[in-house]
N, C-alpha and C positions, 0 to 999 in steps of 0.2 A: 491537402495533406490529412491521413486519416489520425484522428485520434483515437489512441487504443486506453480505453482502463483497466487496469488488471487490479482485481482485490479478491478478498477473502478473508474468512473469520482466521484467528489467531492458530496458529499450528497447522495449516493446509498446504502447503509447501509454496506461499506465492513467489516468496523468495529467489526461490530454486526455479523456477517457472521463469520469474524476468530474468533469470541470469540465461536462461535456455533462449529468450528474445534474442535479448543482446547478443549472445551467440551466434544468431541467425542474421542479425547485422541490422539489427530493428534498435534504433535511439530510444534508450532506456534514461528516464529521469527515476531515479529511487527514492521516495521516500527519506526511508531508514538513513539513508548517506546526506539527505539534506537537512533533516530534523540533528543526526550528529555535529553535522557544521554548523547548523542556528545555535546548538548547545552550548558550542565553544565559539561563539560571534556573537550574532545582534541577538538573540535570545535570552542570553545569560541573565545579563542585569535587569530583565524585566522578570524572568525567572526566580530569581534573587526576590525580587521587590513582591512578591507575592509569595513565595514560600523561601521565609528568608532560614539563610546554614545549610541549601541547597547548593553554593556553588560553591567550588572549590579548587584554587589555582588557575580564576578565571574561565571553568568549563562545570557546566552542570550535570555535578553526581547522581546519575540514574539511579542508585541504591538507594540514596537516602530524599530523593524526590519521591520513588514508591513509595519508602516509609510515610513521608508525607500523607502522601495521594490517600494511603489507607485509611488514612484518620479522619481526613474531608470529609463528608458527604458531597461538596461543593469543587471538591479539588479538581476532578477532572474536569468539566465545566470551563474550569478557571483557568488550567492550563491551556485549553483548546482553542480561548480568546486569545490568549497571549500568541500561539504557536501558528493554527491554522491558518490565519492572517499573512503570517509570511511565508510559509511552507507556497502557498498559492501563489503568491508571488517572486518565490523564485524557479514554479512548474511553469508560467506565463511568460519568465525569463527565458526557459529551455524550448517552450512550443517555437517563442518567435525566431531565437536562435536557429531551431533545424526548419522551418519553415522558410528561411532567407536561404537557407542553405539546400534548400530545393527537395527535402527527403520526404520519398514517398510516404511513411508513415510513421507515427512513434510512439510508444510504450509509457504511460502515464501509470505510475505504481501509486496507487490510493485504497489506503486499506481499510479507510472508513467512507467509501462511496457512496454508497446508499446513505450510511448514517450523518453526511453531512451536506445531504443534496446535491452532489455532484456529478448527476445523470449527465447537465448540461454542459458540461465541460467536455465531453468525450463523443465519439461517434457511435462507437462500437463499447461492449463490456464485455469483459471475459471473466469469467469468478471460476477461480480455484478450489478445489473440494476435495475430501477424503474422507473413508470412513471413521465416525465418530471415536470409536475406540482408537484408530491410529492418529486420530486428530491429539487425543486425548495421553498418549504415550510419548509423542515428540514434545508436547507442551510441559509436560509433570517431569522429563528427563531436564529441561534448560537450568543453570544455576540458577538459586534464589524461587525458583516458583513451589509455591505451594496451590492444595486442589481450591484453596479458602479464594487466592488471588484468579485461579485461573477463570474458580466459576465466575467473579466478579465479570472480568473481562469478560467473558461471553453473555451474560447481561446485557451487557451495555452495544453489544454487535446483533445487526440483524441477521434473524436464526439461515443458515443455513440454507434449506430449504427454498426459503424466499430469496436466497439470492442467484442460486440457480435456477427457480423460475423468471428472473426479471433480468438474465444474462441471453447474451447472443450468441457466445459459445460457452462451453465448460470444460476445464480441466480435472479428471482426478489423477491425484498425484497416490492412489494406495498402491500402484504398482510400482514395480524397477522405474528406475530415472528414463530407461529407454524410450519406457512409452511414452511417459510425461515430453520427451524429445518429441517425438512420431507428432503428438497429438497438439504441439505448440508449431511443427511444420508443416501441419495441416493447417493449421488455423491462417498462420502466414498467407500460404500459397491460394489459401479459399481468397481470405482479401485483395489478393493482388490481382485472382480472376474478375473480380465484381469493381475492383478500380476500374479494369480494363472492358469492363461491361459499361459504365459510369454509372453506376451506382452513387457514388460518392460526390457527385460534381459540384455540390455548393461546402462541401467539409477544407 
């Protein structure tokens, strides 16, 4: 079973990109949907216990954990011991899961890949990309962000650049959604040639 990593810096459409996987009938683990259920689960109260008047009604307030995070120097850091740890294992949950369940490949959404050495986790990498200014206009439109927060975050993300040289395929998403389709169908159908070649025979 091939694993696929899909990442990308903050605002490059990876989003829209795994949901174009999933479309395609390729087992999507998301991220963003498992970090939301740790928020409101086993998360919380460790969450709590480290930046505590973050959680509220039992799920942790994203609004007022940024406020947090801003003030750390230490914060993110601090969160990523907490989170990462299980985020991983419940991606190890969903490998072995479609792995029993016999599927040719599956979509591993990691948007800090590089940044948290997670080459070996995966077979293949796909990094999503766009031009900077339209990186830059989908990020400064979302509620709550400012340019103060955003430069932060890409700081803290390896540039660009370097991620599309150290990728196996690339997306850019600055076009119509269509292409972004076209070019996540190619990518499919290339993998499924090179299974069929065995390329992949110990993954």
């Amino acid at each position: 079973m091939i694993r696929i990593g899909l990442t990308g810096s903050i605002g490059m459409g990876k989003s829209t990109s795994a949901k174009l996987f999933a479309g395609s009938g390729i087992p999507v683990n998301d991220s963003d949907a498992v970090v939301h259920d740790l928020y409101a689960g086993a998360a919380a109260p460790l969450v709590e216990a480290e930046f505590p008047g973050t959680v509220k009604d039992g799920a942790v307030d994203r609004q007022e954990l940024g406020r947090q995070l801003s003030q750390r120097p230490d914060g993110f850091e601090a969160l990523e011991r907490i989170v990462h740890p299980l985020v991983r294992q419940r991606e190890a949950e969903f490998v072995a899961r479609e792995r029993a369940r016999g599927s040719e490949m599956v979509l591993l959404d990691i948007p800090l890949l590089f940044e948290t050495g997670a080459e070996d986790r995966v077979d293949i990498i796909v990094v999503v990309s766009c031009d900077p200014q339209i990186q830059r206009d989908r990020v400064l439109a979302r509620p709550n962000m400012t340019e103060e927060k955003f430069n932060m975050i890409l700081s803290r993300q390896t540039p660009d650049a370097e991620k599309r040289a150290r990728a196996d395929y690339v997306i850019d998403t600055s076009h119509p959604i269509e292409t972004t389709r076209r070019r996540v169908n190619e990518i499919i159908a290339d993998l499924k040639a090179r299974i069929a070649k065995g390329e992949f025979r110990n993954a």
